[in-house]
Phi, psi and omega in degrees: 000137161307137152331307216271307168311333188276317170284348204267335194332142159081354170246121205272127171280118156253357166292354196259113177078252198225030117290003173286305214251009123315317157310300189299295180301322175313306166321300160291338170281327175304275183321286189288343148294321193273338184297321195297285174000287180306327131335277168289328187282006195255306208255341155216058172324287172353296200297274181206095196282312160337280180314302170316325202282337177270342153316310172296321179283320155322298172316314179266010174275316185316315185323278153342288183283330186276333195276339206263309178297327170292267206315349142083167172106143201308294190298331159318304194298295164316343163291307182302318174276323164309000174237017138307306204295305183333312184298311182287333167333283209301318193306298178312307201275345158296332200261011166265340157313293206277019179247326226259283167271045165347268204323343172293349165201116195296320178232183208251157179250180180307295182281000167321139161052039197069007195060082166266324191283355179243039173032061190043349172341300181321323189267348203255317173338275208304306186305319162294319175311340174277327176290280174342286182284357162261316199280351148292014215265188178271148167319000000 
């Protein structure tokens, strides 16, 4: 047996197959969710705080589920998916906010309008992620 078989023994690999490139899409929305965020709350908060602020909040859930995938393991793997379902929630209930009620947002979050401004990633992300993690969970 390999290191790398020993430390993971006993532990559900979410790394694997097409938890890589969850991990990899998980990364970049994360890093382009923490960045926009980071920004705008820095240099126009004012403006539209609600939205930077649901930005932000996109960034440590994406942050999060990419730290959950790595670190591998039943409980991770279940942190991931209650903050899949959670990431889908919001996706869902924002982006019918910003459909329903525009003027509550003057400028766009991460989950506007379903993340049309991120080519739906945002919407489609959790649902694969979810998919991922029950079909991965342990026996």
């Amino acid at each position: 047996m390999t290191a790398t078989e020993t430390e993971t023994q006993g532990k559900t690999r979410l790394v694997t197959g097409p938890g890589m490139l969850l991990v990899w899409l998980y990364g970049v929305m994360s890093v382009g969710a923490l960045s926009r965020s980071i920004y705008q709350i820095a240099s126009e908060f004012d403006r539209a705080p609600l939205a930077y602020s649901l930005s932000a909040v996109a960034a440590v859930v994406y942050v999060f589920i990419t730290y959950t995938l790595v670190r591998g393991g039943e409980k991770a793997r279940r942190a991931a998916l209650v903050c899949c379902a959670a990431e889908l929630a919001g996706v869902l209930i924002v982006g019918t906010w910003t459909l329903v009620e525009p003027s509550a947002f003057p400028d766009a979050t991460v989950w506007s309008d379903f993340g049309y401004g991120y080519i739906f990633i945002p919407v489609l992300l959790p649902l694969t992620g979810i998919w991922w993690l029950r079909r991965s969970r342990t026996a």
